[in-house]
FIDRENKE-988751 format. One record per residue: residue number from 1; x, y, z of N, C-alpha, C in turn. Coordinates in nm, 4 decimals. Example, Ala and Ser with C-alpha at 12.3 -4.5 7.8 and 13.67 -1.06 7.14 Angstrom:
% residues 2
1	1.3190	-0.5690	0.7800	1.2300	-0.4500	0.7800	1.3200	-0.3300	0.7800
2	1.2850	-0.2250	0.7080	1.3670	-0.1060	0.7140	1.2900	0.0030	0.7870
***
This chain:
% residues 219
1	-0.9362	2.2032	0.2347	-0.8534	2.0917	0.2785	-0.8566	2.0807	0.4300
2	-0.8417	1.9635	0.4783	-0.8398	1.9507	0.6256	-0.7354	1.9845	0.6955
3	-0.7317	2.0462	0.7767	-0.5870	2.0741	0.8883	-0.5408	1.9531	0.9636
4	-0.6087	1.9000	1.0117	-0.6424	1.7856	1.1452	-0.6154	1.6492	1.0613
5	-0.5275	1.5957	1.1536	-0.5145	1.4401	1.0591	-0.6396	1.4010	1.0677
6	-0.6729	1.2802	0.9663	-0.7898	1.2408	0.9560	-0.7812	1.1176	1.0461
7	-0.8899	1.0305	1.0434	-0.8917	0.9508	1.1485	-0.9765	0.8192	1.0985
8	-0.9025	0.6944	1.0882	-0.9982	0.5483	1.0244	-1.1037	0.5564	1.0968
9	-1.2110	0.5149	1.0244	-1.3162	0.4611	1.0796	-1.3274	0.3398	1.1226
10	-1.3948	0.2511	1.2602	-1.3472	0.1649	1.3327	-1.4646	0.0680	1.2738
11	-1.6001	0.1172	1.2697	-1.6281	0.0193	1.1927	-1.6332	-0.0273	1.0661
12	-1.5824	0.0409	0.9833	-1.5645	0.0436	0.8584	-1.4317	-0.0586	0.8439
13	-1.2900	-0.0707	0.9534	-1.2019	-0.1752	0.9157	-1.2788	-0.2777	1.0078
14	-1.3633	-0.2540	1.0833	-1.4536	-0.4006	1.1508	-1.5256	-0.4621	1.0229
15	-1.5728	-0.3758	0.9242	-1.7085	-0.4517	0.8571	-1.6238	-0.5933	0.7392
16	-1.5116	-0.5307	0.7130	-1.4154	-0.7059	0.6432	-1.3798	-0.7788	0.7564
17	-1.3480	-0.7901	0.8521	-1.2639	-0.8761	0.9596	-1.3491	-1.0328	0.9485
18	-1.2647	-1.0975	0.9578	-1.3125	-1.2379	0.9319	-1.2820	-1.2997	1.0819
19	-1.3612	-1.3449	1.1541	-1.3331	-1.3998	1.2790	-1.2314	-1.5086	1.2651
20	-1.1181	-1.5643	1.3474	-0.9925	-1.6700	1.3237	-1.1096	-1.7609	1.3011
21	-1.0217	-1.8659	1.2201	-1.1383	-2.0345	1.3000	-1.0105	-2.1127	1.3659
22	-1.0249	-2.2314	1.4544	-0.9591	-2.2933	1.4800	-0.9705	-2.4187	1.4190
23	-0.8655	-2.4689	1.4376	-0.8591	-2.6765	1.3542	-0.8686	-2.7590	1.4933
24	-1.0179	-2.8030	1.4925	-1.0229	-2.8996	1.6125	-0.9981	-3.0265	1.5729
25	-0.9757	-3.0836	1.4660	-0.9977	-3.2196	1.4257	-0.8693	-3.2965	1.4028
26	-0.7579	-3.1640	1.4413	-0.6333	-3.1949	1.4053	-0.5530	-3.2547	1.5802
27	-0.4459	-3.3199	1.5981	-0.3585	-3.3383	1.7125	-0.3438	-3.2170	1.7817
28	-0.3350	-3.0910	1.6963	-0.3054	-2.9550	1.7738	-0.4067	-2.8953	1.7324
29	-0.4459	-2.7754	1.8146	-0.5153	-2.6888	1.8068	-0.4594	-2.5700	1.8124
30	-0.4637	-2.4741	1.6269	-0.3815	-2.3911	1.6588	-0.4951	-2.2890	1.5881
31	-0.4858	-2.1478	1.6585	-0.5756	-2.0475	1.5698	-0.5183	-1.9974	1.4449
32	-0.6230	-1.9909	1.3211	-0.5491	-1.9197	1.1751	-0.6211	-1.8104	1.1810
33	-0.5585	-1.7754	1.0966	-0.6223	-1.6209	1.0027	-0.6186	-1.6312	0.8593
34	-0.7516	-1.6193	0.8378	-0.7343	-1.6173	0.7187	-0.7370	-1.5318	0.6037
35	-0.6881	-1.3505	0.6608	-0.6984	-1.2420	0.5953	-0.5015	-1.2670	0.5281
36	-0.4769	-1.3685	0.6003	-0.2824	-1.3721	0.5330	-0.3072	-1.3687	0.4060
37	-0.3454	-1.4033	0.3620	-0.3526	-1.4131	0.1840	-0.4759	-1.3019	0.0979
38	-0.4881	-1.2321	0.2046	-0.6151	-1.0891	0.1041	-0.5133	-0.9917	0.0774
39	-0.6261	-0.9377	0.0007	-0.5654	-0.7496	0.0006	-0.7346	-0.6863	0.0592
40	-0.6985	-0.6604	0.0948	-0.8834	-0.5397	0.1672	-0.8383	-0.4222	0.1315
41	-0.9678	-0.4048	0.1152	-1.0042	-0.2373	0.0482	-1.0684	-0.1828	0.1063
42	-1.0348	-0.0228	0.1386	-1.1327	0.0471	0.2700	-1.1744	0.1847	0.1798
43	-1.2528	0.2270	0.1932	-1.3491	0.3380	0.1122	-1.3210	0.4765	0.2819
44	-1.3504	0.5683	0.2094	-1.3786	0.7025	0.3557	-1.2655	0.7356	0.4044
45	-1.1560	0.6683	0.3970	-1.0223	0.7266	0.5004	-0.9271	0.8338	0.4151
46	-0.9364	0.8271	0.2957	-0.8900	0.9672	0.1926	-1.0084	1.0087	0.1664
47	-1.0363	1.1717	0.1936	-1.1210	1.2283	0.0851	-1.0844	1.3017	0.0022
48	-1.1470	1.3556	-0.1270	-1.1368	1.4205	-0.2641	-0.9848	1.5376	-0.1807
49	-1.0565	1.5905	-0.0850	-0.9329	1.7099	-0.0736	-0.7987	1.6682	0.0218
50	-0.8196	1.4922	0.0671	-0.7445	1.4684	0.1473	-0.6054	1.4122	0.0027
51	-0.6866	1.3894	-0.0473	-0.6234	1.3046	-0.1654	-0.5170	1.4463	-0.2855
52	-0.6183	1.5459	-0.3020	-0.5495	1.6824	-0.3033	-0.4343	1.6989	-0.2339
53	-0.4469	1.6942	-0.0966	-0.3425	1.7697	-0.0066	-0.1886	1.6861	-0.0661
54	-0.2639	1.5329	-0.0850	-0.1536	1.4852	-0.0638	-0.0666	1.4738	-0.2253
55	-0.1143	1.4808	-0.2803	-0.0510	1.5410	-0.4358	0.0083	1.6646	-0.4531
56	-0.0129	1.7741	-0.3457	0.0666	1.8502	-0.3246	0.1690	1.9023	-0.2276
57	0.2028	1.7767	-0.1533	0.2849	1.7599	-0.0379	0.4231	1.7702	-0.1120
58	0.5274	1.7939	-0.0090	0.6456	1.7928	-0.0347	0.7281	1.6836	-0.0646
59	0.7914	1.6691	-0.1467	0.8662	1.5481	-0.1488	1.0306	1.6208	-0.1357
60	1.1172	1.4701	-0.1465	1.2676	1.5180	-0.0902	1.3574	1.4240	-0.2490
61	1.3762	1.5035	-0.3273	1.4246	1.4418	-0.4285	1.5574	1.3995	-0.3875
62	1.6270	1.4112	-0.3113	1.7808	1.3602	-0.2981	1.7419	1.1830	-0.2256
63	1.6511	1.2161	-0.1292	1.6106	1.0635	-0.0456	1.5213	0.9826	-0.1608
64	1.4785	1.0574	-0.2509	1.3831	0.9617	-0.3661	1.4890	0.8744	-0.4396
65	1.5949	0.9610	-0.4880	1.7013	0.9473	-0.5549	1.7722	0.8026	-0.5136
66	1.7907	0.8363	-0.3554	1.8616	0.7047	-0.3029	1.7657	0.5871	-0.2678
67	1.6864	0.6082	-0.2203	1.5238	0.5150	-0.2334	1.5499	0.4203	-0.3980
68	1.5421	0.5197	-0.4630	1.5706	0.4600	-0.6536	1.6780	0.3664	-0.6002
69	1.8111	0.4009	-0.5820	1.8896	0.3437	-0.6408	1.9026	0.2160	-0.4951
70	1.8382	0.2037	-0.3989	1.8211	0.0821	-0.3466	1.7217	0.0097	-0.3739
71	1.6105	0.0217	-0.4578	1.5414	-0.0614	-0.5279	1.5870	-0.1263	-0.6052
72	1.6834	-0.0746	-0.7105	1.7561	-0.1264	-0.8270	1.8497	-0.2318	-0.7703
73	1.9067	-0.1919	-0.6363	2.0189	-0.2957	-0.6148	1.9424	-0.4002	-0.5100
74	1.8497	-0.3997	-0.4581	1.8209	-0.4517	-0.3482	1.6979	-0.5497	-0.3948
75	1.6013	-0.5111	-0.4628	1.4869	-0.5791	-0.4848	1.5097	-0.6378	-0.6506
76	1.4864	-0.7877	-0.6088	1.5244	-0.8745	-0.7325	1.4234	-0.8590	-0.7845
77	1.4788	-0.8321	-0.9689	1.4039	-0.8229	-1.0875	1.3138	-0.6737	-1.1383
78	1.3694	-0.5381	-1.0024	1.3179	-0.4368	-1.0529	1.3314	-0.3579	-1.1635
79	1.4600	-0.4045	-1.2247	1.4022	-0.3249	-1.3660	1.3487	-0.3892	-1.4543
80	1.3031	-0.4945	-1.4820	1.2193	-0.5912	-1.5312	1.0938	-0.5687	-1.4918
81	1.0157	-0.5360	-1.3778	0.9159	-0.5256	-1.3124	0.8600	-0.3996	-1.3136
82	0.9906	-0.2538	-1.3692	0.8832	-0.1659	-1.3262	0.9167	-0.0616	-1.4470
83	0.7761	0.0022	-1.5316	0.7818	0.0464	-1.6544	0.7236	0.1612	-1.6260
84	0.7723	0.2368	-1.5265	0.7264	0.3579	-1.4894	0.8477	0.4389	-1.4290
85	0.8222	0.6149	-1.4264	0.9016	0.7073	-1.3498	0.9001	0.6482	-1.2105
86	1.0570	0.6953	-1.1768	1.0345	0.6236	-1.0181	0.9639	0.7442	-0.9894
87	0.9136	0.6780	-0.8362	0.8610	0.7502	-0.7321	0.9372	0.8571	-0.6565
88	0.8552	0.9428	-0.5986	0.8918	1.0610	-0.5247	0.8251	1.0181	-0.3956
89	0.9623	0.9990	-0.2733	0.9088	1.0085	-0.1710	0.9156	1.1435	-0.1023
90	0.8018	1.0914	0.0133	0.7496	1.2524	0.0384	0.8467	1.2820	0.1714
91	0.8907	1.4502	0.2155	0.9586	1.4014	0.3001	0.9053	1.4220	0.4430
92	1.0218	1.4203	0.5314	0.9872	1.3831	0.6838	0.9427	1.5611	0.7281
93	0.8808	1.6403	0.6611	0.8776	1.7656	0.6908	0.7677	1.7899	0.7792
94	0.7509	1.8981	0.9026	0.6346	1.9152	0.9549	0.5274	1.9257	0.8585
95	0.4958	1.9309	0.7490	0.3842	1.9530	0.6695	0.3448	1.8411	0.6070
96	0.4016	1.7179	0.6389	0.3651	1.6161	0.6117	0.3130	1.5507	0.7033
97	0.3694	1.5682	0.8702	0.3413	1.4945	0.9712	0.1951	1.4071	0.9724
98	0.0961	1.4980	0.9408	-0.0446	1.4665	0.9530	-0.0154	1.3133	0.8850
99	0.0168	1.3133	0.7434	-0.0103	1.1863	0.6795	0.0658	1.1164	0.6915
100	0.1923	1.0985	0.7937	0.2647	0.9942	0.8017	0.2207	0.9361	0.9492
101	0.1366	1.0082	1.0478	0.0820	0.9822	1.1577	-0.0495	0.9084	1.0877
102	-0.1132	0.9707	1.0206	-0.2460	0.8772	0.9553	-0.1948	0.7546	0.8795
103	-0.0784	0.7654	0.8018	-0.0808	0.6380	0.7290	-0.0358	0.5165	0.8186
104	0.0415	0.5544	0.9562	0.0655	0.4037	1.0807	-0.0790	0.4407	1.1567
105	-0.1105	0.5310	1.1809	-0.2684	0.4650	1.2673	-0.3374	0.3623	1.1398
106	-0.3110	0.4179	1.0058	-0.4169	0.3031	0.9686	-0.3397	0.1530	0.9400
107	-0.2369	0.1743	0.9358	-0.1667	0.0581	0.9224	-0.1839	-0.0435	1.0627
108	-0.1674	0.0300	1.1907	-0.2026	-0.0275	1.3076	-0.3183	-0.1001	1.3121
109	-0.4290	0.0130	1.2708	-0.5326	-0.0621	1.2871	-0.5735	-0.1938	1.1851
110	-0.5777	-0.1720	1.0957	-0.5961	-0.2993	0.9802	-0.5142	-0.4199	1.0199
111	-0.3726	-0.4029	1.0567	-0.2767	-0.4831	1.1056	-0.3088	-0.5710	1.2658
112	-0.3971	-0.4987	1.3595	-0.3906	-0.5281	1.4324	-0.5645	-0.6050	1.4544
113	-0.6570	-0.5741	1.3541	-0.7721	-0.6346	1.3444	-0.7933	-0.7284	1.2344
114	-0.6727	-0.7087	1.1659	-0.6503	-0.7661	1.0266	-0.5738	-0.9170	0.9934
115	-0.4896	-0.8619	1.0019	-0.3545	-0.9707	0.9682	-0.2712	-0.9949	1.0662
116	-0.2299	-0.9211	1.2384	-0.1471	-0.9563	1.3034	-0.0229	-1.0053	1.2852
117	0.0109	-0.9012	1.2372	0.1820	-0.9699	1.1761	0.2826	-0.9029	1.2742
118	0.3876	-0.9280	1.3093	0.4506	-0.8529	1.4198	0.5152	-0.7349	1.3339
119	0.4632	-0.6094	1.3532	0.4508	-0.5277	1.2869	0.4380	-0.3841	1.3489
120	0.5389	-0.3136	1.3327	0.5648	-0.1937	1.4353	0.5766	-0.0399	1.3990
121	0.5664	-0.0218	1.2513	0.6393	0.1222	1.2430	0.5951	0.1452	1.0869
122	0.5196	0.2317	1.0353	0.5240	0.2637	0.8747	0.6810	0.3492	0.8362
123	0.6886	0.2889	0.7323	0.8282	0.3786	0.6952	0.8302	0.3465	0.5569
124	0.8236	0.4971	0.5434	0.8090	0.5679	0.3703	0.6855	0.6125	0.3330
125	0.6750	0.6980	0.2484	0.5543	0.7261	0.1763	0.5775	0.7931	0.0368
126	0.5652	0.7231	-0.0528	0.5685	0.7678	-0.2118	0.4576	0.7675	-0.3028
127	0.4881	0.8962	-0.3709	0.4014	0.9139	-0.4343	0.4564	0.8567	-0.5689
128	0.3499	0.7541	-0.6847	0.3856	0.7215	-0.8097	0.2873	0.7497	-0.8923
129	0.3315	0.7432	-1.0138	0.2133	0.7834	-1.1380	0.2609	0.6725	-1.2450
130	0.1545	0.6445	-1.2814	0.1357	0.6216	-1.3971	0.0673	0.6909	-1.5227
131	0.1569	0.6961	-1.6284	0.0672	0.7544	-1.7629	0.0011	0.6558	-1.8535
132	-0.0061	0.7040	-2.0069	-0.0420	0.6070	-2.0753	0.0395	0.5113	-2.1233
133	0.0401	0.3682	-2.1256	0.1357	0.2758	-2.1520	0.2362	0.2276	-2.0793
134	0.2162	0.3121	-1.9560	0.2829	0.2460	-1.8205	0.2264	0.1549	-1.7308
135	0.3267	0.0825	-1.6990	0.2947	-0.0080	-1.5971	0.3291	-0.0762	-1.5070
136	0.3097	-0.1302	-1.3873	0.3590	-0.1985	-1.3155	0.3811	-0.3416	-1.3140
137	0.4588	-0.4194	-1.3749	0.4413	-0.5606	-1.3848	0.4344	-0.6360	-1.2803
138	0.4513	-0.7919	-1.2883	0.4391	-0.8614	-1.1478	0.5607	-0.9065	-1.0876
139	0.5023	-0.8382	-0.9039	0.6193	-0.8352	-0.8243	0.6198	-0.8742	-0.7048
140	0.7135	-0.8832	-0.6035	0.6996	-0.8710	-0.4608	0.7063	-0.7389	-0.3819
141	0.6509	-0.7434	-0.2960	0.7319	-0.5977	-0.2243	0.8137	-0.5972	-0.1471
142	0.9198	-0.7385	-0.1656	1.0047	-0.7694	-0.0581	1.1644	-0.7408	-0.1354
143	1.2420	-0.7403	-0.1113	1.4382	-0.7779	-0.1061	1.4653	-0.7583	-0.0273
144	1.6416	-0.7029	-0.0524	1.7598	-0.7673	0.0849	1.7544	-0.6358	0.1853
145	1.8382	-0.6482	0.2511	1.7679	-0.4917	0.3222	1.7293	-0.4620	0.3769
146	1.6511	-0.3108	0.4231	1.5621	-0.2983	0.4319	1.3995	-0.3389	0.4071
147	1.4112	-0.4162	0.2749	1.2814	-0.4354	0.2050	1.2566	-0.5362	0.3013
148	1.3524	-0.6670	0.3713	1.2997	-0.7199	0.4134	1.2672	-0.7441	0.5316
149	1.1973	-0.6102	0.5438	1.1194	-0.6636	0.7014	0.9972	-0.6041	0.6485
150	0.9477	-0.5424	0.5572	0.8036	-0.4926	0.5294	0.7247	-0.6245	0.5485
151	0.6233	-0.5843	0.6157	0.4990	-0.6767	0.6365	0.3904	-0.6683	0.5495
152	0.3228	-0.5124	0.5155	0.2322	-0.5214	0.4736	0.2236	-0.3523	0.3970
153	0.1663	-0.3788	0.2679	0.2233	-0.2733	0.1569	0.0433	-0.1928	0.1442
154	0.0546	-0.0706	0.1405	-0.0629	0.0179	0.1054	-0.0702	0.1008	0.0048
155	-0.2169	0.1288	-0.0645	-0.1637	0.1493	-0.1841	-0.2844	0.2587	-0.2182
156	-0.3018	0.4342	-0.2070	-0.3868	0.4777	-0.2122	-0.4451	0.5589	-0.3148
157	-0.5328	0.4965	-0.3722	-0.5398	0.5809	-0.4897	-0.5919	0.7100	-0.5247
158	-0.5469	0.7873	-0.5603	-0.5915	0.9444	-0.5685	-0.6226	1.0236	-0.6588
159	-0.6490	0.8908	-0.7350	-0.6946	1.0097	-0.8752	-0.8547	0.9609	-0.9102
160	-0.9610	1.0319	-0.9219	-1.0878	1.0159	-0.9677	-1.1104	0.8852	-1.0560
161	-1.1841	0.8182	-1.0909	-1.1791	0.7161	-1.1338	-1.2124	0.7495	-1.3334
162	-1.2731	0.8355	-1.3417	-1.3226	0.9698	-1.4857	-1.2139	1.0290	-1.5220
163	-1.1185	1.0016	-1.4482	-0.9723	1.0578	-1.5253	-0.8606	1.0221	-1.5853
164	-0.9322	0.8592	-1.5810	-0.8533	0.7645	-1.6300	-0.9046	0.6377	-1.6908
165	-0.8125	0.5248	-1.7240	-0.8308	0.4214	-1.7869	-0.7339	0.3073	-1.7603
166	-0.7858	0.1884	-1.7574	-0.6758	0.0823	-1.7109	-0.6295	0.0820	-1.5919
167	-0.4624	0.0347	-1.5338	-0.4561	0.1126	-1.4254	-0.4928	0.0026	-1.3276
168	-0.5503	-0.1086	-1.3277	-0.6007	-0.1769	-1.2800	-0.5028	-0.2665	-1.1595
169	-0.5552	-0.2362	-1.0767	-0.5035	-0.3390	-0.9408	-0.4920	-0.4728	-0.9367
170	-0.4554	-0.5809	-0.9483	-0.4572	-0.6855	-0.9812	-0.3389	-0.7863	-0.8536
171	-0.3853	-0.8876	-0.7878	-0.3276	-1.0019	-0.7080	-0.2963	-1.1383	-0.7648
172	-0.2147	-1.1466	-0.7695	-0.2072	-1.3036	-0.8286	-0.2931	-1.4160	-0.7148
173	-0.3476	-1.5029	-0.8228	-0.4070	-1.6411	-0.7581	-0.5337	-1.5969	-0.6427
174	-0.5799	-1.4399	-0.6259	-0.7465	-1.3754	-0.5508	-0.7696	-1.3447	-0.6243
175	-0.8909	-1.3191	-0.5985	-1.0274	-1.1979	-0.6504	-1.0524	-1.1285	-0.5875
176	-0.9183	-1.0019	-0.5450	-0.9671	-0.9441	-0.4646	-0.9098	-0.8005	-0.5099
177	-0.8329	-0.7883	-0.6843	-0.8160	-0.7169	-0.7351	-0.9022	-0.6772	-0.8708
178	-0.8602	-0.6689	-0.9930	-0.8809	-0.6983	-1.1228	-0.9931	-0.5901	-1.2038
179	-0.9693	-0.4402	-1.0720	-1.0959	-0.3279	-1.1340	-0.9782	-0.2096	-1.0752
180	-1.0525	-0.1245	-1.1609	-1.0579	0.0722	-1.1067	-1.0767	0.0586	-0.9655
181	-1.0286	0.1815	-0.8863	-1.0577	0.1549	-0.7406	-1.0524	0.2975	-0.7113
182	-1.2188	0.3097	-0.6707	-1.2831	0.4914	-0.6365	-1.1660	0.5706	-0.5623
183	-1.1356	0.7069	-0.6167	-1.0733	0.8103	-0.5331	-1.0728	0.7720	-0.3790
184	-0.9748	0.7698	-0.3377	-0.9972	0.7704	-0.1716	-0.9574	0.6088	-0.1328
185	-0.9608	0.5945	-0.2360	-0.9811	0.4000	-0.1770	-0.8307	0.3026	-0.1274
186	-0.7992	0.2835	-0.0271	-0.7152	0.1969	0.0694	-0.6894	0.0565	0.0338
187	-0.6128	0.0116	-0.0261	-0.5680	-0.0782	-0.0072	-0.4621	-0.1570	0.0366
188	-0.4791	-0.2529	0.1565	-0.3633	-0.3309	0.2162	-0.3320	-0.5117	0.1818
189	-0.2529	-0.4894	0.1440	-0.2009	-0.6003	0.1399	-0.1267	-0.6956	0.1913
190	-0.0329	-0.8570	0.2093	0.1146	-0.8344	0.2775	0.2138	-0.7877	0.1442
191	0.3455	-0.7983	0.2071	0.4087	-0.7694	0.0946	0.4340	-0.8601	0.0673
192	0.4150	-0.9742	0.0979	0.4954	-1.0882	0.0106	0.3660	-1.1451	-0.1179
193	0.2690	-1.0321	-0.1072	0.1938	-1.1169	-0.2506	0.2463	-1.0723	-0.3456
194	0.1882	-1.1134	-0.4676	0.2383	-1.0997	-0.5529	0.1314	-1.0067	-0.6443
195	0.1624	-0.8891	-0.6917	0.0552	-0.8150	-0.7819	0.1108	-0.7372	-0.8678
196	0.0200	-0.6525	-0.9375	0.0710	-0.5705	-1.0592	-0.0284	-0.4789	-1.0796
197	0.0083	-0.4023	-1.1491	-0.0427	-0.2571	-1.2243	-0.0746	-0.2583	-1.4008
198	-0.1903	-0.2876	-1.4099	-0.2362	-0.3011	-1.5379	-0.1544	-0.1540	-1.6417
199	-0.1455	-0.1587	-1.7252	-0.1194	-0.0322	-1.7989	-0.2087	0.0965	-1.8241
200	-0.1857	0.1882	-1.8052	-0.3083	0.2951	-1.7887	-0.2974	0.3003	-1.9132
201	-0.4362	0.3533	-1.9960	-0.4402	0.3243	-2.1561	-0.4854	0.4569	-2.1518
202	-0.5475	0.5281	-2.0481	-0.6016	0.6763	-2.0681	-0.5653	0.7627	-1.9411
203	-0.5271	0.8906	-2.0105	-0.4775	1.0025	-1.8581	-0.3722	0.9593	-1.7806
204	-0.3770	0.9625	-1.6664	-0.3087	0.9543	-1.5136	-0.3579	0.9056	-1.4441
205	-0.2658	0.8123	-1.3734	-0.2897	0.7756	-1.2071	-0.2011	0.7768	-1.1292
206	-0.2381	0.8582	-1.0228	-0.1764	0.8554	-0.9004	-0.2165	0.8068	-0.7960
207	-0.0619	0.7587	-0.7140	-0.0842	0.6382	-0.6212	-0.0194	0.7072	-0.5283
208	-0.0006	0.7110	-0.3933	0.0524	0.6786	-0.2942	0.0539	0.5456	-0.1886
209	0.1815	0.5177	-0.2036	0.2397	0.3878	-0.1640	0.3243	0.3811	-0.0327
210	0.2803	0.2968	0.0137	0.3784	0.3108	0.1627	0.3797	0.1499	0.2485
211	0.4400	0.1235	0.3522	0.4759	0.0399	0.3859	0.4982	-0.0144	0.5299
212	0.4648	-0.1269	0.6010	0.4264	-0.1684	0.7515	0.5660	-0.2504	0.8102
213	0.6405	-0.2240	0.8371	0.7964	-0.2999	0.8578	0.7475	-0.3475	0.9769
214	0.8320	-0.4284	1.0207	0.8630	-0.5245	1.2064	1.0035	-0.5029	1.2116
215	1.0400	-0.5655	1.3139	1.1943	-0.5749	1.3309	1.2744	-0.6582	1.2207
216	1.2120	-0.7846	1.2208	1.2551	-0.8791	1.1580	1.1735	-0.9274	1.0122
217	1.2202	-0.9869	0.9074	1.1637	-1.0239	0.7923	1.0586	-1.1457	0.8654
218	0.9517	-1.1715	0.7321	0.8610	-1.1893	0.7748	0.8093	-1.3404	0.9056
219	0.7073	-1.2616	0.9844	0.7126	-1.3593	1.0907	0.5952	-1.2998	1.1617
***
């Protein structure tokens, strides 16, 4: 296992970046982006033993506990939406540091070559599973709260792709979900899309999930 936080590769979040275009034909000229509405997927920034470490990190069951029970009250339609054990977040312990320093460098970077959302601070990191016949239905990653200043939601998957079944990543209204997604593999989203978690039909999957806040809800 690695000691040393790991570190994104720069051209690897360069090789999706979509240059802005501008609207010249319009009264104003304003620059877009048009990664607001993706989810991108980055390969290399977990490896097999990074993905290890982090399945055996510490979590803080009393802060998971209360995490739970502000989902339930805070984010509309979560028990409708979610057909799985809650999550275990991991906690703020020196033995985690590495991956809560890696999960805002990569959030920075994707965010800041990516989507530009005013966007300042990762906060949280949970680990979830799915078994067989579980699932994640379709949701936001937004409510009242706290929830609402998340910008942009990550989602890493850590379990071999041979160890499972279903499970499937999925975006409403892109094609930029709707498969298995290799050990190691990064995905960012904003939070205000809308997606889901196919039902795993075979084994386990594990996810680690975490999140890109600003000061303010979204802007």
């Amino acid at each position: 296992m690695s000691e040393t936080p790991i570190q994104p590769q720069p051209d690897l979040l360069a090789a999706q970046n979509q240059p802005p275009a501008t609207v010249s034909n319009l009264p104003f000229s304003e620059e877009m982006n048009d990664n607001v509405m993706r989810s991108l997927f980055f390969r290399d920034l977990f490896t097999p033993a990074d993905c290890r470490r982090v399945l055996e990190a510490p979590t803080d069951p009393v802060i998971s506990d209360q995490f739970y029970a502000m989902q339930r009250q805070l984010m509309p339609g979560f028990d409708q939406y979610m057909h799985a054990p809650p999550g275990r977040i991991l906690s703020l312990s020196q033995e985690n540091a590495w991956l809560h320093e890696h999960l805002h460098t990569v959030f920075r970077a994707v965010n800041d070559r990516h989507f530009r959302f005013k966007a300042t601070r990762q906060l949280g990191a949970q680990l979830f599973s799915l078994e067989k016949g579980q699932h994640l239905d379709w949701h936001f990653d937004l409510g009242a709260g706290v929830f609402n200043t998340r910008k942009l939601s990550m989602m890493v998957f850590l379990t071999p792709v041979e160890e499972y079944e279903g499970g499937q990543y999925e975006l409403m209204a892109t094609p930029y979900g709707f498969m298995q997604r290799a050990q190691g593999v990064v995905a960012v989203a904003p939070a205000f899309s809308a997606s889901r978690l196919a039902p795993v039909t075979r084994g386990r999957l594990d996810l680690l999930l975490s999140w890109f806040h600003g000061e303010e809800p979204i802007v």
